[in-house]
LOLO-548782 format. One record per atom (N, C-alpha, C): residue in three letters; x, y, z. Coordinates in steps of 0.001 Angstrom, whole numbers, padded with zeros to 6 digits, always signed. Example, Ala and Ser with C-alpha at 12.3 -4.5 7.8 and 13.67 -1.06 7.14 Angstrom:
ALA+013190-005690+007800;ALA+012300-004500+007800;ALA+013200-003300+007800;SER+012850-002250+007080;SER+013670-001060+007140;SER+012900+000030+007870;
***
This chain:
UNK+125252+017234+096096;UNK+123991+017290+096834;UNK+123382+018679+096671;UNK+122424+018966+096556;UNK+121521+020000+096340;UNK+121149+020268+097685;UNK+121274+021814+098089;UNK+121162+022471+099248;UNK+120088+023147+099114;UNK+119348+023493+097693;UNK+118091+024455+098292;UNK+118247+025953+098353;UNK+119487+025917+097822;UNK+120131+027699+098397;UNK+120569+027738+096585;UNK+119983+029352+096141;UNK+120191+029663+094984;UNK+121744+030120+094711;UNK+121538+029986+093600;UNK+122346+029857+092647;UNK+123955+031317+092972;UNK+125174+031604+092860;UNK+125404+032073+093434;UNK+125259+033475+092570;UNK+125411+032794+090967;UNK+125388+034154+089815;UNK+123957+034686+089733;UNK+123282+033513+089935;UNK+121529+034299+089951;UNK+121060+035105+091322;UNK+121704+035362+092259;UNK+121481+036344+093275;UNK+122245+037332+092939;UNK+123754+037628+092838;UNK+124198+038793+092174;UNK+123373+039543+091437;UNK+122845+038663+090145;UNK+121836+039451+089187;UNK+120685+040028+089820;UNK+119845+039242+090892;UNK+119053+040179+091288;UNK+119334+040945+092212;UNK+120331+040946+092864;UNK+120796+041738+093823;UNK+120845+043082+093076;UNK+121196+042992+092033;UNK+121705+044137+090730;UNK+120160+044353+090432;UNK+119534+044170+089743;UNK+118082+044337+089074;UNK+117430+045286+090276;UNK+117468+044467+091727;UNK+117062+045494+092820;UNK+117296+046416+093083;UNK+118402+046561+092982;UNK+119662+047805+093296;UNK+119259+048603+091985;UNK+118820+048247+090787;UNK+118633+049467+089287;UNK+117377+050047+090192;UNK+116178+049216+090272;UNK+114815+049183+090502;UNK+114806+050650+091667;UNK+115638+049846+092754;UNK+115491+051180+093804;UNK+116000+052263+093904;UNK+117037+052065+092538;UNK+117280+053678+092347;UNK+116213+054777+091202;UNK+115893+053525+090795;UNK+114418+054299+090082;UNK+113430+054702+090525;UNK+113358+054201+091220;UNK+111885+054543+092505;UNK+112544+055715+093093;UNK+113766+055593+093954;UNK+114334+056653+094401;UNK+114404+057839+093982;UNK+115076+058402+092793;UNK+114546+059209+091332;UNK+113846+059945+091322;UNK+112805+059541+091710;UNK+111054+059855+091213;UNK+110875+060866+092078;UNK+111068+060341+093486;UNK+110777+062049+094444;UNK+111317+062960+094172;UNK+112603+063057+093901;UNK+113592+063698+094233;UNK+112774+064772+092512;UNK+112949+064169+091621;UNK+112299+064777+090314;UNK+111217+065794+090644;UNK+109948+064739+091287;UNK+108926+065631+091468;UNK+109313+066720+092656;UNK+109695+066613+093400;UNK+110268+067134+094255;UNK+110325+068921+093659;UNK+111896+068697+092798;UNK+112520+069805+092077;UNK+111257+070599+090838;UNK+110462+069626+090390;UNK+109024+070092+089720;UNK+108191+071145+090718;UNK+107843+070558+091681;UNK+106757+071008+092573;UNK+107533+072878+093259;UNK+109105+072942+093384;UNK+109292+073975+093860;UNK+109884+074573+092340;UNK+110029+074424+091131;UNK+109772+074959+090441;UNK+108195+075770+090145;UNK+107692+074832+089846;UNK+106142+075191+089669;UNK+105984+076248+090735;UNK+106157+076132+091845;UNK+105983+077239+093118;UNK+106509+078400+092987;UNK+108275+078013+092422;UNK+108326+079578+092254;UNK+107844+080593+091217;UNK+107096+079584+090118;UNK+106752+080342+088843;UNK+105134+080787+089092;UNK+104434+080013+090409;UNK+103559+080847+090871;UNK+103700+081934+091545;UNK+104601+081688+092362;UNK+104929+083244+092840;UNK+105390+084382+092288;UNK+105816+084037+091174;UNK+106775+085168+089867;UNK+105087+085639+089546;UNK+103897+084410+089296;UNK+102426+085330+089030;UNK+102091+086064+089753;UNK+101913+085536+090917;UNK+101174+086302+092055;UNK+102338+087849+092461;UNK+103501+087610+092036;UNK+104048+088865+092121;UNK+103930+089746+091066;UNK+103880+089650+090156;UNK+103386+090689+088812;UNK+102088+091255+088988;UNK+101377+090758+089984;UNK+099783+091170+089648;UNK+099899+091767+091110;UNK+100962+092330+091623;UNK+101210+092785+093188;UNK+100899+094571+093135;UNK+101277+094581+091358;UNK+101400+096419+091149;UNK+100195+096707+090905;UNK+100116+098252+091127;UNK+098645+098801+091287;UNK+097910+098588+089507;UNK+099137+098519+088741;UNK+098247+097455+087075;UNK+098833+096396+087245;UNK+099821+096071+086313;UNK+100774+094468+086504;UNK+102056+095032+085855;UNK+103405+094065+085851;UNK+104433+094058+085927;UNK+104309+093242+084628;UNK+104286+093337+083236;UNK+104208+093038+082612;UNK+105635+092105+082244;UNK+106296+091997+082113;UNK+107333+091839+081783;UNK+107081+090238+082766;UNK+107285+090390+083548;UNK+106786+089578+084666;UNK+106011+088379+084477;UNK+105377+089351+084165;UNK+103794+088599+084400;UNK+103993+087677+082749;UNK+104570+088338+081475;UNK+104765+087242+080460;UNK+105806+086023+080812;UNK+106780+086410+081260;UNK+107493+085077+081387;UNK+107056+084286+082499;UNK+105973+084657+083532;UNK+105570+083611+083821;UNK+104084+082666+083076;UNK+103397+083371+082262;UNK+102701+082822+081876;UNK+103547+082259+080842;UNK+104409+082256+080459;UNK+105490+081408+079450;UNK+105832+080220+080498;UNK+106657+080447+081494;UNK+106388+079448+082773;UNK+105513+078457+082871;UNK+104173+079056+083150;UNK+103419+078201+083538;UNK+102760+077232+082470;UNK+102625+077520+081185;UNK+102537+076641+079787;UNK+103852+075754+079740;UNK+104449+075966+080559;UNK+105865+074766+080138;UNK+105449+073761+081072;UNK+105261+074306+082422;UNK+105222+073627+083837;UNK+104005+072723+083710;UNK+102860+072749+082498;UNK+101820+072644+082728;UNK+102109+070972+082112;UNK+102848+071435+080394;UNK+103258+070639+079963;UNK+104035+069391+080448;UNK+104833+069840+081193;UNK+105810+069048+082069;UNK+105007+068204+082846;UNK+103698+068978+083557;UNK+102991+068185+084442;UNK+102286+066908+083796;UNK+101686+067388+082671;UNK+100883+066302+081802;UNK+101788+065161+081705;UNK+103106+065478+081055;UNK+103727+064268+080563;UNK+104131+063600+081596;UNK+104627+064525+082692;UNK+105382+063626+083842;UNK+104176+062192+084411;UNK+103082+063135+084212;UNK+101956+062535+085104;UNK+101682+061184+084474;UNK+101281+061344+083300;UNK+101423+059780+082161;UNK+102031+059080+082435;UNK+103834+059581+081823;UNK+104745+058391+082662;UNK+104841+057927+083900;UNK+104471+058567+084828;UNK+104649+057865+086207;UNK+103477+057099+086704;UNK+102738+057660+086654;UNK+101359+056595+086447;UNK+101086+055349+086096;UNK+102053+055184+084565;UNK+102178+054207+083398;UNK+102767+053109+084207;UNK+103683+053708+085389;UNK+104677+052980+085631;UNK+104703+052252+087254;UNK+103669+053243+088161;UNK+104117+052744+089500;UNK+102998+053516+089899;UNK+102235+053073+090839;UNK+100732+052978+091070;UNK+101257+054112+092956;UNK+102528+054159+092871;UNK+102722+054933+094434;UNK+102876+056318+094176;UNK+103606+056510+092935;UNK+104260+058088+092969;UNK+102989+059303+092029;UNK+102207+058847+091466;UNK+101356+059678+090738;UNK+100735+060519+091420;UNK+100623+060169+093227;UNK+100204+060706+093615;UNK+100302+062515+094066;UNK+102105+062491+093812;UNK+102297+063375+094236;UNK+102194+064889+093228;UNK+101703+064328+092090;UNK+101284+065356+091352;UNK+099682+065949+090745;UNK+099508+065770+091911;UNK+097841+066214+092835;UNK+098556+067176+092892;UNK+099516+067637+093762;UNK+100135+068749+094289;UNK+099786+070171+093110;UNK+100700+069643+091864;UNK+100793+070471+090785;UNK+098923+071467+090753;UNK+098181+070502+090182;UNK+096801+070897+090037;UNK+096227+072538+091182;UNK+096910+071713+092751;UNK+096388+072560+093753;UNK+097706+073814+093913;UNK+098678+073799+093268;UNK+099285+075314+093130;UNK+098151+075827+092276;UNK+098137+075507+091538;UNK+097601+076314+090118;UNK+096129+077332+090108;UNK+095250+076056+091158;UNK+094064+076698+091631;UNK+094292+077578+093094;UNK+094977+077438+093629;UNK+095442+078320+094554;UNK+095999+079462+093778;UNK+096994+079359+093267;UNK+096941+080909+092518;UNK+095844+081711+091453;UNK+095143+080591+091276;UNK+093813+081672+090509;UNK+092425+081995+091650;UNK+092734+081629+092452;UNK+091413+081337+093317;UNK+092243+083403+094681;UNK+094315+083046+094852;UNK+094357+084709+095198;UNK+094490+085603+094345;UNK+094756+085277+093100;UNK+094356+086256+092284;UNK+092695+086917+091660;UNK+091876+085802+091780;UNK+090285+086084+091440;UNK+090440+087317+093137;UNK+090659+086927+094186;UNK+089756+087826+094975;UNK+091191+089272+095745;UNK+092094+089301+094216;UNK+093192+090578+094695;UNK+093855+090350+095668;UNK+094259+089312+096227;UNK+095144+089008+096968;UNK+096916+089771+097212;UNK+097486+089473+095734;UNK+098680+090029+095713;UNK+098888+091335+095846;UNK+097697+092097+095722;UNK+098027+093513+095823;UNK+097545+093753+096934;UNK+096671+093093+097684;UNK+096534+093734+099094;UNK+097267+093500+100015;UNK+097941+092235+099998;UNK+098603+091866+100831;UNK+100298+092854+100547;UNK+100613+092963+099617;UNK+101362+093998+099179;UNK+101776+095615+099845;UNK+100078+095862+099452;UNK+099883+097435+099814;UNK+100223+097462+101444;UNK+099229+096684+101502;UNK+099362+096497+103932;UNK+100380+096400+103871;UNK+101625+096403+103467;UNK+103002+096161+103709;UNK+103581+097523+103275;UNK+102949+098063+102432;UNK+103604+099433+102483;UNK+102926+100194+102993;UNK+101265+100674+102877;UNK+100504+101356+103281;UNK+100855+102300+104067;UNK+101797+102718+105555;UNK+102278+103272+106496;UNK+103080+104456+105354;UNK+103930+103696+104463;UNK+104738+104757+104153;UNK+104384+105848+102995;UNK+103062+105399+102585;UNK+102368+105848+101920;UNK+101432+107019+102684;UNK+101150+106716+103620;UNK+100363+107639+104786;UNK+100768+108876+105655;UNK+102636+108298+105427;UNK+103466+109315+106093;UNK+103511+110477+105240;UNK+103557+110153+103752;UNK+103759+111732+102664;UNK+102430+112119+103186;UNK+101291+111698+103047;UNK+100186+112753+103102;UNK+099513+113117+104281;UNK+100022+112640+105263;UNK+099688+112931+106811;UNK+100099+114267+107202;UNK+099263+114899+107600;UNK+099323+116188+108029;UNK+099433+117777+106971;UNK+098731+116872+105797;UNK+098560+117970+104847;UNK+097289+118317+104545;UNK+096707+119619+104339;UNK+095621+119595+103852;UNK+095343+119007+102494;UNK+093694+118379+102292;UNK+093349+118001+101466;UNK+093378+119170+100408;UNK+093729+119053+099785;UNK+093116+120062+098327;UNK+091418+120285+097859;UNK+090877+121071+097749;UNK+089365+121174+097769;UNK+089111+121227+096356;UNK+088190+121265+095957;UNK+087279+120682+094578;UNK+087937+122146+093615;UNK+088100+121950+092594;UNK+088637+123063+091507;UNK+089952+123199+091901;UNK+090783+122792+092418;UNK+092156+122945+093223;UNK+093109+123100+091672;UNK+094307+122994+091390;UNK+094687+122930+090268;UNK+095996+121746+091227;UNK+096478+120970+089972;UNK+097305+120136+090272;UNK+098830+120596+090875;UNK+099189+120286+091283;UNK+100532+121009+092017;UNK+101303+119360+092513;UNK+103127+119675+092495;UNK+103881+118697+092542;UNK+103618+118428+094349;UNK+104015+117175+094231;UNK+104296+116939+096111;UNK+105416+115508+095768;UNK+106190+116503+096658;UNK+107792+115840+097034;UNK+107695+114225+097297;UNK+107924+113246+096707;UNK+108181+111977+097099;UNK+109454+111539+097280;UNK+109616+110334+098265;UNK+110901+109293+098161;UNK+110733+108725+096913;UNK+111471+108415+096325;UNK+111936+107181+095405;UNK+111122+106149+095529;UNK+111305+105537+096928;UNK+110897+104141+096924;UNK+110025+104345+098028;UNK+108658+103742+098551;UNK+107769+104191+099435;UNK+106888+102082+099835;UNK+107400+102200+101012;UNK+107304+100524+100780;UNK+108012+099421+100428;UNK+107726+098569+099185;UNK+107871+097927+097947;UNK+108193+098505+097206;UNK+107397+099498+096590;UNK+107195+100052+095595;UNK+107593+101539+095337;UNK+108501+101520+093751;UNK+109218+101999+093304;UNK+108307+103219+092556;UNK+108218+104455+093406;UNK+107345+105764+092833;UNK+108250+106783+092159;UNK+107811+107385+091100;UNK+108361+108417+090025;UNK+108134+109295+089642;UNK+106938+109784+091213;UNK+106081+111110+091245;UNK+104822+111527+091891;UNK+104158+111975+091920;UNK+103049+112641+092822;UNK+102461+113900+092671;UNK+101779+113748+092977;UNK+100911+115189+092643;UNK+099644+115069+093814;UNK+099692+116529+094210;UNK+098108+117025+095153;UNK+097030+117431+093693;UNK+095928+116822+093813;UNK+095139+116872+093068;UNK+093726+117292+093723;UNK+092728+117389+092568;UNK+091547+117819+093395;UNK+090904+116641+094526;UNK+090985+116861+096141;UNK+090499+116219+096768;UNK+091574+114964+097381;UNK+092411+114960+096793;UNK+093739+114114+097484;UNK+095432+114352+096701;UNK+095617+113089+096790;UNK+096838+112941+095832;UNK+097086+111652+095268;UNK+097835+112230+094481;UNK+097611+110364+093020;UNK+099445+110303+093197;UNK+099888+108918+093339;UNK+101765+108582+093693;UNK+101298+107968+092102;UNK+102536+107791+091019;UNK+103023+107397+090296;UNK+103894+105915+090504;UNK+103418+104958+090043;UNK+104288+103848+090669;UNK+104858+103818+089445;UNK+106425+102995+089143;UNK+107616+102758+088006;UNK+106979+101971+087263;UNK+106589+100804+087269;UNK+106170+099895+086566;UNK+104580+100084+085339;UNK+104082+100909+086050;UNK+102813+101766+084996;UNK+102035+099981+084940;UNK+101324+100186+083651;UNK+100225+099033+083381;UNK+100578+098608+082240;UNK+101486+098304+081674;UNK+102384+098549+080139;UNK+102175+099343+079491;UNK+101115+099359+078572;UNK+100202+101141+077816;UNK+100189+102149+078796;UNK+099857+101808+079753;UNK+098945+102720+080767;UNK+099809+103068+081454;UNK+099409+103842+082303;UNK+100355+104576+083637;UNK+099603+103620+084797;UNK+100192+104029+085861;UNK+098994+103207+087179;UNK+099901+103796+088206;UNK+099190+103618+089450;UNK+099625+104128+090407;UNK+098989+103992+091782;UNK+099079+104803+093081;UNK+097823+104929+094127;UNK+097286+106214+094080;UNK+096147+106271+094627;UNK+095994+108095+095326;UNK+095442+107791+096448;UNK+095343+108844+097032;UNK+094790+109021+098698;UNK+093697+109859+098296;UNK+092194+109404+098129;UNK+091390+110310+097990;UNK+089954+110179+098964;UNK+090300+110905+100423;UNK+089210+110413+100726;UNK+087473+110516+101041;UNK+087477+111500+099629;UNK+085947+111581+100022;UNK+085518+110485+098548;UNK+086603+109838+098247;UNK+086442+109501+096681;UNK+087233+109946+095141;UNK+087197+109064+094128;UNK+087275+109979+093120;UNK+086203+110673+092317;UNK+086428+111656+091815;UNK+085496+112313+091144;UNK+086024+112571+089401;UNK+084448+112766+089085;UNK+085086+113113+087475;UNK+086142+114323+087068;UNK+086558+115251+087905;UNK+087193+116138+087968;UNK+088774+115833+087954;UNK+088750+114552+088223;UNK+090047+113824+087961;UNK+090535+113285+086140;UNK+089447+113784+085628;UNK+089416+112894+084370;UNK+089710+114031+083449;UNK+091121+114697+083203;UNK+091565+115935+082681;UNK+092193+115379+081441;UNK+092557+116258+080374;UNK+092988+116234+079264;UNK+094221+115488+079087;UNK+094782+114937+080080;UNK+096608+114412+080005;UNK+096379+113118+081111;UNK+095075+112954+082065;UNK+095080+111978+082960;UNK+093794+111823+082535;UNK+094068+110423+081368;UNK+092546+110267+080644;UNK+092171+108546+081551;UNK+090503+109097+081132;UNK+090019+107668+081518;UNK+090422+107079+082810;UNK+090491+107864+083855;UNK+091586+106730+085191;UNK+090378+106110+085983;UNK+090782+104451+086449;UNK+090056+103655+086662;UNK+090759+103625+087908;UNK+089750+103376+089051;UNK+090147+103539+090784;UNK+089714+102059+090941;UNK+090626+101404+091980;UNK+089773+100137+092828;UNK+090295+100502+094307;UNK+089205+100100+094596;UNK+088892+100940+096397;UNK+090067+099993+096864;UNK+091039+100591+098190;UNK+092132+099786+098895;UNK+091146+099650+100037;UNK+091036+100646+100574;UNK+090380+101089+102190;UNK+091004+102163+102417;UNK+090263+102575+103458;UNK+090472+103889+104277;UNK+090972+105144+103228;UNK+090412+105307+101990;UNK+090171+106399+101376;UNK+091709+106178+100362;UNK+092305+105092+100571;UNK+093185+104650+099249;UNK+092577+103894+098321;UNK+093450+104364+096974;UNK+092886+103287+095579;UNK+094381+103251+094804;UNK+094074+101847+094130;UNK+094960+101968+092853;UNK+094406+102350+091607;UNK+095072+102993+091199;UNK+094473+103236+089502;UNK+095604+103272+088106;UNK+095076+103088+087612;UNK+095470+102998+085807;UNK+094761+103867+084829;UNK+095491+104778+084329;UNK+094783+105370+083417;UNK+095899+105892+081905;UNK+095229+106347+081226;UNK+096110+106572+080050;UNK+096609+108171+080210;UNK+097740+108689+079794;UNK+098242+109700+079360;UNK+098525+109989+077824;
***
């Protein structure tokens, strides 16, 4: 007599087929998942290279090596999953909005300001309570820590009208650094051994600059 109730080998099988299926689906987050905090940390490896008063070169190439892989990864992942299941594509929207989030704090200097405000204090403590140096001054050493903040300094100098810190990392060619100058810089800064130096205003009479030696 026929009961109406399947078969006992044809439920095993799909019991099995279900059981492949939902571990494939399952999979999928967990993948994008490990993508999405990859991708994150190789934005932050950007947004940290572009933290120094030039960039961290070194840095800053292997993540743009990074981010041409991650990008790649994104394209293909995105195809196949798409190709395949109309639920999970979604989650690599995500990818797109790291990417413009890190060009959107890097377009308006983000990493370095948010940076500096984090050291700024200890930067304020060397030159607090010294006189400024006045116009024709000649360059003379001033004593630094090592490390001031974050950031890893390798020298200093009172110059005409403030003082310029030496940061470790330079601009690759270039040197770079901060100064405390606060009526400004002037062309009087632009001497035979500190050529060409380019200032971007911090506030309150700090800048970073890069220039050639």
């Amino acid at each position: 007599m026929r009961t109406g109730l399947p078969r006992q080998d044809v439920t095993m099988a799909d019991l099995a087929a279900q059981a492949r299926t939902e571990r494939r689906r399952g999979s999928v987050p967990w993948l994008v998942l490990a993508f999405h905090l990859v991708a994150g940390a190789v934005a932050a490896c950007v947004l940290w290279s572009m933290s120094y008063p030039g960039s961290n070169f070194l840095v800053l190439a292997a993540s743009a090596v990074g981010s041409l892989v991650m990008a790649g990864i994104w394209l293909g992942g995105t195809i196949f999953v798409a190709a395949r299941t109309v639920r999970r594509w979604r989650w690599f929207v995500i990818g797109p909005v790291i990417g413009v989030l890190t060009v959107a704090l890097l377009a308006i200097g983000a990493p370095l300001q948010l940076r500096w405000a984090a050291s700024r204090d200890a930067f304020a403590t060397v030159v607090a309570g010294h006189p400024i140096p006045p116009a024709g001054s000649k360059w003379t050493n001033l004593p630094v820590p090592e490390q001031l903040g974050s950031y890893r300094i390798i020298g200093a100098d009172w110059v005409p009208g403030g003082a310029v810190f030496y940061e470790a990392h330079g601009n690759f060619f270039d040197d770079a650094g901060f100064a405390y100058l606060p009526a400004g810089p002037t062309a009087e800064l632009n001497t035979g051994w500190f050529e060409g130096p380019r200032f971007r205003q911090l506030g309150g009479g700090w800048y970073s600059w890069t220039a050639s030696w």
